[in-house]
Each structure stands twice: as structure tokens, then as C-alpha cells.
N, C-alpha and C positions, 0 to 999 in steps of 0.2 A: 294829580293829573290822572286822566281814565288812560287805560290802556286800547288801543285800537288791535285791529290784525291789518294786514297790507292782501291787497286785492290785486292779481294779476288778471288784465283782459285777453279773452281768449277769441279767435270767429272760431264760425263755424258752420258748416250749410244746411237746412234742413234737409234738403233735397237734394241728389247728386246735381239733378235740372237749374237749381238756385245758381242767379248772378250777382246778387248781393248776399253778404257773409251775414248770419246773426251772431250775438255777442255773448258769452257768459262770461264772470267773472269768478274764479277759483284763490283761494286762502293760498298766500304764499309759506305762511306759517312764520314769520317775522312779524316781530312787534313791534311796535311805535307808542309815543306818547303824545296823545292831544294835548295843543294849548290853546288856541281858541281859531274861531273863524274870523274870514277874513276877507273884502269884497273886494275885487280890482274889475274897475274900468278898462275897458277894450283898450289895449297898446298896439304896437307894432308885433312884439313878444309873447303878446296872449291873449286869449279872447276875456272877457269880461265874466264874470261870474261871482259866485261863491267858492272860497276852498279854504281848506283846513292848513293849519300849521302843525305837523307833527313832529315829533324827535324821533329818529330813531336809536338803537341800544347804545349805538357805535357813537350817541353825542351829534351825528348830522341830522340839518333840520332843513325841511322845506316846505313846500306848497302842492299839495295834492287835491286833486279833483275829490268830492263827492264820490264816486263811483270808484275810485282808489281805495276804499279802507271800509270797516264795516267798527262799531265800538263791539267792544270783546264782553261788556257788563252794560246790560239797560238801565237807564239815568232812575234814581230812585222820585217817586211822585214827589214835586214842591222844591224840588232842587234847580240849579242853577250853574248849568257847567260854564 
């Protein structure tokens, strides 16, 4: 399994004048284990997308956005995570 890091989302305004926030996302510094992607159709419960199944250390596993996690090692050419 690759190892991921966990992404906490931030706002924040460019402008004191700004009325909508922009976003960055900062390393919580928690680690997680990819196991694969995973596509869910729009429900009542969640929009429709792509998201990843991660573990984290503690053995708990869920469903994280994209923009939740960054991999901690880039995939080697010809591989197949």
C-alpha cells in the first residue's frame, strides 16, 4: 500500500475587501494508507465523484475527497497502484 499524508482545508481572504474565502490546503502530518479509488453516484449523502479509500494508523478506513490527501512517494513509471 503507498502511503498518503492527510490535507486539512483552510480559507482565507486575499483581501481584507474579499467576500468570498480562497482555500489552501496544509499537511496535517498524519498518515494514512491508500487502497484504491472509488466512484459513487450522487446520493442523498454525497455528491457523486471520485474518492480514495484510505486507512488510517489507528486501523480506521474511509472515503476521502481528492483534495483531502496528497501520496507521500510518486508512483514509479509503468506501475499500477
Amino acid at each position: 500500500m503507498r502511503e498518503v499524508i492527510l490535507l486539512k482545508r483552510e480559507e482565507y481572504y486575499e483581501e481584507k475587501t474579499d467576500i468570498r474565502p480562497s482555500y489552501r490546503y496544509k499537511e496535517t502530518g498524519e498518515i494514512a494508507y491508500f487502497h484504491k479509488f472509488v466512484t459513487i453516484p450522487e446520493t442523498i449523502y454525497a455528491e457523486s465523484g471520485v474518492y480514495a479509500v484510505l486507512e488510517k494508523e489507528n486501523g480506521e478506513c474511509g472515503l476521502y475527497e481528492l483534495s483531502e490527501f496528497k501520496f507521500k512517494h510518486k508512483a514509479k513509471e509503468g506501475t499500477i497502484t
